[in-house]
Backbone as numpy.savetxt, mean C-alpha at the origin, in Angstrom:
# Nx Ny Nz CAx CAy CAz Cx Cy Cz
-4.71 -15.96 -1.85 -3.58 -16.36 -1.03 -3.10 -17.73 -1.51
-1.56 -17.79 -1.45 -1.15 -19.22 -2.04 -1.67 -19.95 -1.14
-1.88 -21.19 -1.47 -2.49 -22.90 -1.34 -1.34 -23.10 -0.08
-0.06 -22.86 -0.37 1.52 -23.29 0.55 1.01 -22.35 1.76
0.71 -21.12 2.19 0.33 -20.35 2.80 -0.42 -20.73 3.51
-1.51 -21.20 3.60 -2.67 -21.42 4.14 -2.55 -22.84 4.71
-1.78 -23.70 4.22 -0.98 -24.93 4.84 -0.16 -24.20 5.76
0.40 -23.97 5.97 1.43 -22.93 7.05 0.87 -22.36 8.26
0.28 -21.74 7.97 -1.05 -20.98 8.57 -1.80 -21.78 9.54
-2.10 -23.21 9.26 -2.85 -23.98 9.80 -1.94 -25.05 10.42
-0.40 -25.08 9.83 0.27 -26.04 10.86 0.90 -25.27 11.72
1.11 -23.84 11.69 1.77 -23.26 12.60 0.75 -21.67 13.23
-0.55 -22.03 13.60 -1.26 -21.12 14.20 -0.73 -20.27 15.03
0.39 -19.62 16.17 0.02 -19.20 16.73 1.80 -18.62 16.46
2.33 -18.20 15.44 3.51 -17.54 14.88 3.22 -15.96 15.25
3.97 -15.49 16.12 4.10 -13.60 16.22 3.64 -13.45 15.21
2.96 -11.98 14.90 2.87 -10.81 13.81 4.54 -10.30 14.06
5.09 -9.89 12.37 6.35 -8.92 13.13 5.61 -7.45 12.12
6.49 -6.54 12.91 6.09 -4.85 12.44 7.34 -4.46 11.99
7.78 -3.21 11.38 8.17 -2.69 10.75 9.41 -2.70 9.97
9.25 -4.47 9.40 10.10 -4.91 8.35 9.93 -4.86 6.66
8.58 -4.40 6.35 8.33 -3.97 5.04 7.54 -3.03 4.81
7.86 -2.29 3.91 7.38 -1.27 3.76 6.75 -0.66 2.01
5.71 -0.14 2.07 5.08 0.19 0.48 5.82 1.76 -0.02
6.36 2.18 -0.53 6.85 3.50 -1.09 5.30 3.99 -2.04
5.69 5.41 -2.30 4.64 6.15 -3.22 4.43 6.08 -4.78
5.59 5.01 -5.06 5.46 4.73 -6.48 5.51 3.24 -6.72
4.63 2.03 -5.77 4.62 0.97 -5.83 5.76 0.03 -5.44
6.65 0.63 -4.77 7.92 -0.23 -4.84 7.87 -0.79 -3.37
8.43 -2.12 -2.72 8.59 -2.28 -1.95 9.94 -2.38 -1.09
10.19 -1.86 0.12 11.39 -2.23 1.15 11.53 -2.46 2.03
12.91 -3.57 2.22 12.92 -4.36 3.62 13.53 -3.13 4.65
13.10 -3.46 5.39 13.23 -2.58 6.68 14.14 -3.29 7.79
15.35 -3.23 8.16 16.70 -3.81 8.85 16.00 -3.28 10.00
17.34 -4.14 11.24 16.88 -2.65 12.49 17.75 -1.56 12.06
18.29 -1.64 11.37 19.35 -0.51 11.03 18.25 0.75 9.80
17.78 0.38 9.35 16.52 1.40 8.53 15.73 1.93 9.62
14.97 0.94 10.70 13.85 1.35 11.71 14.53 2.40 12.54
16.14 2.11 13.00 16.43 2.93 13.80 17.00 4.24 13.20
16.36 4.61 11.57 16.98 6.02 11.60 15.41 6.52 11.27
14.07 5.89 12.00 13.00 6.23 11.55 12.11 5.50 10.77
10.85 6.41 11.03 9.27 5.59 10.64 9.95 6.04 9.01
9.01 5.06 8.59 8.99 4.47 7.14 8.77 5.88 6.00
7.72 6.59 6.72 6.90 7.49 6.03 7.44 8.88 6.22
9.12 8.94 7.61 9.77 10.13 7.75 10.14 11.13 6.96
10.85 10.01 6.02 11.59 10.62 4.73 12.88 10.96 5.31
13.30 10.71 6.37 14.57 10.83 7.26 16.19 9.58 6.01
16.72 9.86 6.08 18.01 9.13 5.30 18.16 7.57 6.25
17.98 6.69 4.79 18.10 5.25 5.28 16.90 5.23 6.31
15.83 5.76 6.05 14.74 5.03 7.26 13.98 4.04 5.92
14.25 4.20 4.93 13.58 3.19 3.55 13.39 2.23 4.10
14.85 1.84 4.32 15.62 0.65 4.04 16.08 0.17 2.51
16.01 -1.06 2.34 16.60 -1.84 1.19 15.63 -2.14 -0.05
15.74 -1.62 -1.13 14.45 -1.58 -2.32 14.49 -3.18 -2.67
13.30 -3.53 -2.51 13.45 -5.33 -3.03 13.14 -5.59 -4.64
14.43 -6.43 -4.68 14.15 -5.88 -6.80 14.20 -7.89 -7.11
13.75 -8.54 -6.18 13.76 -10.17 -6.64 12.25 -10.52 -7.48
12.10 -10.81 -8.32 10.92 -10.60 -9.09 9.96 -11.87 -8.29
10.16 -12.69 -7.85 9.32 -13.56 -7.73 9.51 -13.36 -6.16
9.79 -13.10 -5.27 10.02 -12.21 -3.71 8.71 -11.46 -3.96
8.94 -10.71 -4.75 7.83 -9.66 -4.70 6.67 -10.19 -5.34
6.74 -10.79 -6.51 5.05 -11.54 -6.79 4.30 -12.27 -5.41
5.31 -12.74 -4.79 4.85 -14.02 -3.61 3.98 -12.68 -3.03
5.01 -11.73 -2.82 4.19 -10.38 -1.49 2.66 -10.31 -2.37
3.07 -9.79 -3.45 1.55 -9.64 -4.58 0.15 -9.92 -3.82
0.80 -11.72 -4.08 -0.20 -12.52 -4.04 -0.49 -12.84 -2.67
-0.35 -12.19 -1.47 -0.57 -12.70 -0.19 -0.63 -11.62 0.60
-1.04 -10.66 -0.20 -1.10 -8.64 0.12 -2.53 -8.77 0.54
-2.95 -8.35 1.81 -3.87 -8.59 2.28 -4.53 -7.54 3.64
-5.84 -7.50 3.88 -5.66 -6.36 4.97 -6.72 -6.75 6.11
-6.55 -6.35 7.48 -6.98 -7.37 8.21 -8.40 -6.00 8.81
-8.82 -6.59 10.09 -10.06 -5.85 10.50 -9.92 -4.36 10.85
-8.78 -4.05 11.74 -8.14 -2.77 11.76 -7.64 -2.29 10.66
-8.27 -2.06 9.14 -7.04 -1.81 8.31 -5.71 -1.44 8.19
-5.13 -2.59 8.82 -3.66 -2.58 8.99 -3.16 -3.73 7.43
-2.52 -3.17 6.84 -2.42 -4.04 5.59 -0.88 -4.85 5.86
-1.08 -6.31 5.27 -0.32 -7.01 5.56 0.51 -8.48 4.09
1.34 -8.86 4.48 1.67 -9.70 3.75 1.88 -11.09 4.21
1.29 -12.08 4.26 1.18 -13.20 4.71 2.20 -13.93 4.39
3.23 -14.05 4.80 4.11 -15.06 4.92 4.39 -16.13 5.82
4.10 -17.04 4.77 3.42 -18.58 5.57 2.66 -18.42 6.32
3.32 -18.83 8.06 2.94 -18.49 9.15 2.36 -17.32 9.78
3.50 -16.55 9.07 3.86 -15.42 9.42 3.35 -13.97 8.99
2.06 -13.26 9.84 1.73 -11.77 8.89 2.70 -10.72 9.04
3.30 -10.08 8.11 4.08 -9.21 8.33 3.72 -8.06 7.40
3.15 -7.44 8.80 2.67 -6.07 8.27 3.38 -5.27 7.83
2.70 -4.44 7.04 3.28 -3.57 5.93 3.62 -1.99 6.01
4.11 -1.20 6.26 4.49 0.38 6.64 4.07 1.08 5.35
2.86 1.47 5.04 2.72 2.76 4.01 3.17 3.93 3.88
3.52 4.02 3.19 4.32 5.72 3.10 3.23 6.87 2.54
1.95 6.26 1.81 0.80 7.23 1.43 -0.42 6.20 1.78
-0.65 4.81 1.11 -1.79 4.24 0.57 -1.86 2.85 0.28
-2.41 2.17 0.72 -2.51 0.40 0.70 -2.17 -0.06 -0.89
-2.28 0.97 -1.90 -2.30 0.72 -3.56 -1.88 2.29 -3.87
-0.54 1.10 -4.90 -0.17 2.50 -5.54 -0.82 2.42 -7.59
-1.70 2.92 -7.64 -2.57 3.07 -9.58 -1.11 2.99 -10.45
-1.68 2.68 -11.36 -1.13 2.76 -12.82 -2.30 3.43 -13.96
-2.14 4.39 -14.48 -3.31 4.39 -15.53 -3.02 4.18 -16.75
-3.59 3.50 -17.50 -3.26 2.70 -19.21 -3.53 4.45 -20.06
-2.93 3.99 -21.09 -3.55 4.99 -22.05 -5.22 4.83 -22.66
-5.98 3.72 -21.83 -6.94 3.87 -22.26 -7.83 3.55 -20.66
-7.09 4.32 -20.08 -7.62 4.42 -19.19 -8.11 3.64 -17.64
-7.26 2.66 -17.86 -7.68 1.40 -17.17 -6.64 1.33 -15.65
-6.68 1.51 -14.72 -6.16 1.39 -13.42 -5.73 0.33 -12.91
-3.89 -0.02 -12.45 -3.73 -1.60 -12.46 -2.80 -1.67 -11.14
-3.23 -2.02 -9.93 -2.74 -1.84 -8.76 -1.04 -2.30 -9.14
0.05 -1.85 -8.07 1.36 -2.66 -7.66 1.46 -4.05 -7.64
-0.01 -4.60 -7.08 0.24 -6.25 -7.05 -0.39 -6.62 -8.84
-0.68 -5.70 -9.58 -1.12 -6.56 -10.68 -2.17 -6.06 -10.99
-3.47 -6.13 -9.98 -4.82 -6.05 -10.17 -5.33 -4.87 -11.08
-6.37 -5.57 -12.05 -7.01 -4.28 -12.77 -7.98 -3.76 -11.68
-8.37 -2.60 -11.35 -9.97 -2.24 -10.70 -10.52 -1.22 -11.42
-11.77 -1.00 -11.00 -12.81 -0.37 -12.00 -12.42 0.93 -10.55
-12.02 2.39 -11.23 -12.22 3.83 -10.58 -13.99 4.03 -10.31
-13.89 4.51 -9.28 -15.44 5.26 -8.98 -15.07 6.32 -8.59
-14.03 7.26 -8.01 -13.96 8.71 -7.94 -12.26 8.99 -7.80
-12.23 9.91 -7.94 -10.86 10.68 -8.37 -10.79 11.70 -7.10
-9.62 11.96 -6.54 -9.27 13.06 -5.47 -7.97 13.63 -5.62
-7.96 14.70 -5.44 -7.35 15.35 -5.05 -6.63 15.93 -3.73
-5.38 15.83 -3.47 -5.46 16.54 -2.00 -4.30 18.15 -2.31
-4.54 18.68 -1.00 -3.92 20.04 -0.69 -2.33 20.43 -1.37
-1.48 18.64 -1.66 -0.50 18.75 -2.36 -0.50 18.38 -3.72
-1.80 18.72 -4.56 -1.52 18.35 -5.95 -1.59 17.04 -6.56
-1.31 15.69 -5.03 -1.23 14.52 -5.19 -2.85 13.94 -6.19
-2.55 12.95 -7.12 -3.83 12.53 -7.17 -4.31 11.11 -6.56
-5.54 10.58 -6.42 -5.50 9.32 -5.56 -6.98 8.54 -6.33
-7.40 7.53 -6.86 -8.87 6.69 -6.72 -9.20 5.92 -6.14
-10.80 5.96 -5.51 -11.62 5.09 -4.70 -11.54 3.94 -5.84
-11.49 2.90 -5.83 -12.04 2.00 -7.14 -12.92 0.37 -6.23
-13.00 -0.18 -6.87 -13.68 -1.62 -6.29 -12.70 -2.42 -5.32
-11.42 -2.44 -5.61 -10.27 -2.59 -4.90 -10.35 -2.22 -3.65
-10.52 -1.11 -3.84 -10.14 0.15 -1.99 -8.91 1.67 -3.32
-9.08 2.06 -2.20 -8.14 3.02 -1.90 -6.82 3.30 -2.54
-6.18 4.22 -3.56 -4.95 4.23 -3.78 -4.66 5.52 -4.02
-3.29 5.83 -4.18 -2.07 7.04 -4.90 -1.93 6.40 -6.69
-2.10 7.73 -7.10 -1.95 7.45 -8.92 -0.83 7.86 -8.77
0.42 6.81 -9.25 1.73 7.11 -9.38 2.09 8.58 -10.21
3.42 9.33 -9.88 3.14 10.44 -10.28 3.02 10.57 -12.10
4.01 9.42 -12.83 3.85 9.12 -14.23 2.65 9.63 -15.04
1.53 9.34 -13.98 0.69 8.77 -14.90 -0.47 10.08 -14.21
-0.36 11.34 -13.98 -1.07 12.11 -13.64 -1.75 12.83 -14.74
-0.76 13.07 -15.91 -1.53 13.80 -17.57 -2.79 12.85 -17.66
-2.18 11.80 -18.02 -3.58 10.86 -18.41 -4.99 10.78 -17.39
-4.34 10.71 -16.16 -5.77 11.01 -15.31 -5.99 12.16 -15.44
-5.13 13.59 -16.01 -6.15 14.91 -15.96 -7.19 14.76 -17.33
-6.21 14.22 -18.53 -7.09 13.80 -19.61 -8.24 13.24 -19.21
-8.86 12.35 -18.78 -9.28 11.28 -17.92 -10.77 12.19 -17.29
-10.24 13.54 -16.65 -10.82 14.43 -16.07 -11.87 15.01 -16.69
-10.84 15.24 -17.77 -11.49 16.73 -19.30 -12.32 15.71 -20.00
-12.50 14.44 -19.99 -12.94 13.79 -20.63 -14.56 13.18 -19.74
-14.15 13.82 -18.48 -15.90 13.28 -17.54 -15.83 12.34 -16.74
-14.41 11.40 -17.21 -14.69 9.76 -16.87 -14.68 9.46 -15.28
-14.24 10.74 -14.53 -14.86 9.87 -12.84 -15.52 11.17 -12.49
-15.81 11.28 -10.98 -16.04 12.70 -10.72 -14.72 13.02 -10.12
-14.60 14.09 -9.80 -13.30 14.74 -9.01 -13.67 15.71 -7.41
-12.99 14.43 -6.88 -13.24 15.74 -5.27 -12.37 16.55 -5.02
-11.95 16.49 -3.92 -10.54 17.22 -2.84 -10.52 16.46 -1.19
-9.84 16.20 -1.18 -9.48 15.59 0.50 -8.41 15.64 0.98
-8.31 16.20 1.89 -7.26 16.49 3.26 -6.22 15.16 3.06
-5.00 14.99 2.91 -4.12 14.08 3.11 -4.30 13.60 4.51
-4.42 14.22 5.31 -4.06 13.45 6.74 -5.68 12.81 7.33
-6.64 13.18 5.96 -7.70 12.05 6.66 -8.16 11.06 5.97
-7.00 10.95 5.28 -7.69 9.75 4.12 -7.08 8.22 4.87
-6.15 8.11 5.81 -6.16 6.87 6.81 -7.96 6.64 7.31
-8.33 7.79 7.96 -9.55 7.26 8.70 -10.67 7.50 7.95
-10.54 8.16 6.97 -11.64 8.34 5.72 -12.06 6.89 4.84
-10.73 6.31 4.91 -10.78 5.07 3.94 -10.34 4.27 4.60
-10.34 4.03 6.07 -9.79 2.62 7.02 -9.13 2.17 6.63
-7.40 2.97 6.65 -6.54 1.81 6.51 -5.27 3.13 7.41
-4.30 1.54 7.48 -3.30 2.37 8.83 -2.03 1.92 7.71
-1.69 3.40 8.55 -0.31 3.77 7.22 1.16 3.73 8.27
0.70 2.87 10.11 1.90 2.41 10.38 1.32 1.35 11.37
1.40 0.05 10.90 0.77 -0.75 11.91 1.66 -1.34 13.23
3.39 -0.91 12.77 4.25 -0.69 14.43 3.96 0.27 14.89
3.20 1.67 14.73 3.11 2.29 15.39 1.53 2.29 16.34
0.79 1.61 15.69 -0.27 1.20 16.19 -0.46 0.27 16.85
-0.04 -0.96 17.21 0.99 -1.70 17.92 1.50 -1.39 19.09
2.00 -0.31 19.36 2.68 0.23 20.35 1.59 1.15 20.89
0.56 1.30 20.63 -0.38 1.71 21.44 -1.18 1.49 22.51
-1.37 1.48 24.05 -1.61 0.77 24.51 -3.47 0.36 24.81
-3.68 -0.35 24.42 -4.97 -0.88 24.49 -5.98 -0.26 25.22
């Protein structure tokens, strides 16, 4: 987490959480979420304009990178300054990249070491790695079957709708939020 952050953090302790102003897509990309996006729907609908706005500022998005973070409820978040502003997944806290030699490199950057490979009911592929939890962008699915034929993880199968509570993390933390205690 930036150094500026954590100064922030500590002069302004007691700043709201806000919910469902950013959001992770299935191929690493991130978007701002208006009330005008929220009100045509959850993030993960697939409903028209519930996206919102694709953020294409290169250093906007490094800042998110570097301050991408996930709290005790795995509700994953982005620390701005003061301010956590949780994040709306559309699949998975990390979306993979795989190298041609095989090497796995999260959305924010990070290399991690794979420990298993999954599969779910839609063909999707996904790895456990040292990181946590992700979706292998669809690009890069040959090379993880290569990847396969070649031994290099094991390969399971898992249910899409239990890999939130399989792998503790929440894929809408306004909607969890609105739950009542």
């Amino acid at each position: 987490m930036d150094d500026i952050v954590k100064q922030a953090m500590t002069k302004w302790p007691n700043v709201p959480h806000c919910f469902g102003w950013l959001g992770l897509d299935e191929r690493g990309h991130w978007y701002l979420r208006d009330d005008q996006a929220q009100a045509c729907g959850r993030f993960q609908s697939g409903l028209p304009g519930s996206k919102g706005s694709l953020l294409q500022h290169d250093k906007l998005i490094e800042f998110i990178h570097r301050n991408y973070a996930v709290d005790a409820k795995g509700a994953w978040y982005f620390q701005n300054g003061p301010q956590r502003v949780y994040v709306e997944l559309a699949a998975t806290p990390f979306v993979w990249r795989l190298s041609s030699d095989f090497k796995l490199t999260s959305q924010t950057g990070q290399e991690a070491s794979a420990q298993i490979c999954f599969t779910d009911q839609t063909g999707r592929v996904y790895f456990q790695t040292d990181l946590g939890f992700g979706l292998l962008h669809t690009l890069d699915v040959a090379m993880a079957a290569e990847g396969l034929e070649n031994h290099l993880w094991p390969l399971e199968t898992i249910d899409c709708f239990d890999m939130p509570s399989q792998f503790g993390f929440t894929l809408s933390p306004q909607e969890d939020n609105k739950k009542p205690l």
